[in-house]
Phi, psi and omega in degrees: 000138187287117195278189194251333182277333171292335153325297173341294182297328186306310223272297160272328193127358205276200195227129133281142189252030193356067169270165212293164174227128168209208177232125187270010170291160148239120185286130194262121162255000142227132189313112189251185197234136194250123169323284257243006175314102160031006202332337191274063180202112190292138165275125176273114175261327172271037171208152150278154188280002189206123192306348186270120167328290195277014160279127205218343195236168178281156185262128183278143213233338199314316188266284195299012159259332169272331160306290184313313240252022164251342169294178158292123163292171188261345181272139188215287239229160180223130193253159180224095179274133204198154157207152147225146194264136188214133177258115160264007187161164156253155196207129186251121153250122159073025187075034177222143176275106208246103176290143167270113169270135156261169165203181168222148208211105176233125173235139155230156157221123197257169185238160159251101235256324182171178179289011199219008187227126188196097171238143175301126129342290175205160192191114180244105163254097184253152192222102174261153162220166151260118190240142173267167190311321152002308198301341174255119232258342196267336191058335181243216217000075175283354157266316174277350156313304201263013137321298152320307158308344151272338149316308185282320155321289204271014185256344214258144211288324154335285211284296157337273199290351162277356177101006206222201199175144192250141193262011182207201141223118177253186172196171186217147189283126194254351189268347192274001160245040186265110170103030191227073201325304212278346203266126190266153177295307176343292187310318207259009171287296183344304207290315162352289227249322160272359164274352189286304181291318151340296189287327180292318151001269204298302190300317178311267210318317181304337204272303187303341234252300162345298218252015170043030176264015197239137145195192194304324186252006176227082187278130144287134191265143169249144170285112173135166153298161171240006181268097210267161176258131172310139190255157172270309186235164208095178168263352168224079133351273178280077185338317181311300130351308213229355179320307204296346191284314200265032191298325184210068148240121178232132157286127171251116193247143181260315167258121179218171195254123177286340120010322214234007168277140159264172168245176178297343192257000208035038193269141171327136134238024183299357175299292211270351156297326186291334197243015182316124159325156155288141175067030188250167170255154149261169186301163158250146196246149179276132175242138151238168139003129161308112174291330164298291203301287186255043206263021158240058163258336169071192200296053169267096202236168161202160179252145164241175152155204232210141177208141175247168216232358188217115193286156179298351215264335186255051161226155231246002186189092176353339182272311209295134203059017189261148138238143177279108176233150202207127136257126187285174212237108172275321201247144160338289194281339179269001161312312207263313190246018186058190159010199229179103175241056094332273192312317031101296196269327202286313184299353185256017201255316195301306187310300162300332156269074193217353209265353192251161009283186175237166191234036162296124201068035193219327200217110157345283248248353160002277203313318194260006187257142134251162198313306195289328160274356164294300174329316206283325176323305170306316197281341162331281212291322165346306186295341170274166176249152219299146171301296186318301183308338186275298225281317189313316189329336188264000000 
């Protein structure tokens, strides 16, 4: 039976190398501090993520999270973007060697209906492979080759009879790690495939937002930064375009570089993230886009900042029960003067009542998940097919 690397080979032109497969995630198994967090994002030091100025110390949220929590909560829906990554082959073009990367690409996002209703929503599951540009033998229409090629790819008799279907052929540029030791052909199929999750992202909020279901009493929370990096490629690309989207989006991060908080002088403040009261906030601060790099993203801000939601004393590391929170900044006036921090309290009293029940001893990362998104995370991951049954595929 005809396989998909013999295609390949058919297809480009190539050598396949039946090289070992395997899946190329590194599995994070213990809660960690994520280093390698973003750096390309300027701290404004003459503007606040809030209005209110004269907040200067963290705030206690403890009576307005027992207020609220008698209330409708404001977060009702929850999103998750996930992959996993797989080297299927090696492939020699043109007397240089190329690894083939593969992936399955899952975003959901569940609602919450009442305390007793919590269903998927909306849901993008996909089966990618990554190819470098090299891989099209014509050098010129290169969108339209690796169309093709995915036709044929979902033609291949394997491929049928499981049932399933791929929804892309991605490539990757082999010049971009030209004068960059460490950056692997590996990395940028990888990076491919996580701009690919990005973008299914990008397409959910755009779906909801479309369908008027995000508004002042229905927030969405995304698992992540919301600070996203300009793309080359997709359909939503262009940061500019899709801003208007997040209006009632907020990102929540479970691992962040305490590093990367700043004081008003932009000096680490991570000594004093370390010491955060339970149920306390820090002020929010204005970030923008790295301005050398990426200034015709124009006025793309966002206010961050930190709540902690667990006390330290019952977690493995002063950071565990700090979450990281981010809204881009929409309107005219939260550009000049950030937030509302009214608003600013009410989302972090949500974020804190949120913190319970907990999935302790189900999740490493316990102290920093909240529930509905550990669910949606599950029911995600549900959704994949097994690595062996992905990779025979091959």
């Amino acid at each position: 039976m005809r396989n998909i690397r013999k295609l390949l080979e058919d297809t480009t032109n190539g050598i396949c190398y039946d090289s070992y497969r395997y899946c190329a995630d590194e599995e994070l198994r213990v809660p960690t501090i994520n280093y390698e967090e973003s750096q390309n994002f300027t701290l404004l030091k003459d503007r606040y993520g809030e209005t209110d100025t004269s907040l200067k110390q963290t705030k206690d949220l403890s009576k307005k999270a027992k207020q609220l929590s008698n209330s409708e909560p404001l977060i009702n829906y929850f999103l998750d973007g996930s992959r996993r990554t797989y080297k299927v082959d090696d492939i020699e073009i043109n007397k240089r060697v190329f690894p083939i990367m593969a992936g399955q690409i899952g975003v959901a996002c569940c609602e919450r209906r009442s305390s007793s209703q919590f269903k998927c929503k909306e849901l993008e599951n996909n089966l990618v492979i990554t190819l470098p540009t090299e891989a099209n033998p014509e050098t010129r229409n290169t969108e339209l080759f690796f169309n093709n090629l995915k036709e044929k790819i979902n033609n291949v008799e394997r491929v049928k009879k499981a049932g399933i279907k791929f929804s892309n052929v991605l490539s990757y540029s082999s010049k971009e790690n030209q004068g960059i030791k460490e950056l692997k052909y590996e990395h940028l199929g990888i990076a491919a495939i996580q701009d690919e999750m990005v973008d299914s992202e990008k397409k959910i909020v755009s779906s909801l937002t479309a369908k008027n279901l995000l508004n002042e009493n229905n927030y969405l929370l995304k698992d992540g930064s919301l600070q996203y990096k300009p793309m080359k490629t997709g359909d939503y690309k262009e940061l500019s375009k899709i801003k208007n989207n997040y209006r009632w989006v907020i990102g929540v991060s479970k691992l962040f570089n305490p590093e990367f908080s700043k004081d008003r002088s932009g000096k680490s403040n991570a000594a004093a993230l370390a010491k955060l009261p339970l149920y306390h906030r820090t002020p929010a601060f204005m970030f923008q886009h790295d301005r050398d790099k990426w200034s015709f993203l124009g006025d793309y801000k966002y206010s961050v900042w930190y709540v902690r939601i667990r006390d330290s004393k019952h977690t493995e590391s002063p950071f565990a029960g700090i979450v990281k929170i981010e809204k881009i900044l929409i309107t005219e006036n939260e550009n000049e003067n950030g937030l509302e921090s009214d608003l600013v309290d009410v989302i972090s009293a949500n974020i804190i009542n949120e913190r319970n029940p907990v999935c302790y001893g189900k999740d490493s990362r316990w102290a920093n998940h909240l529930y509905p998104v550990y669910l949606t995370e599950l029911f995600l991951k549900s959704k994949y097919l097994s690595d062996i049954h992905f990779l025979n595929l091959f």
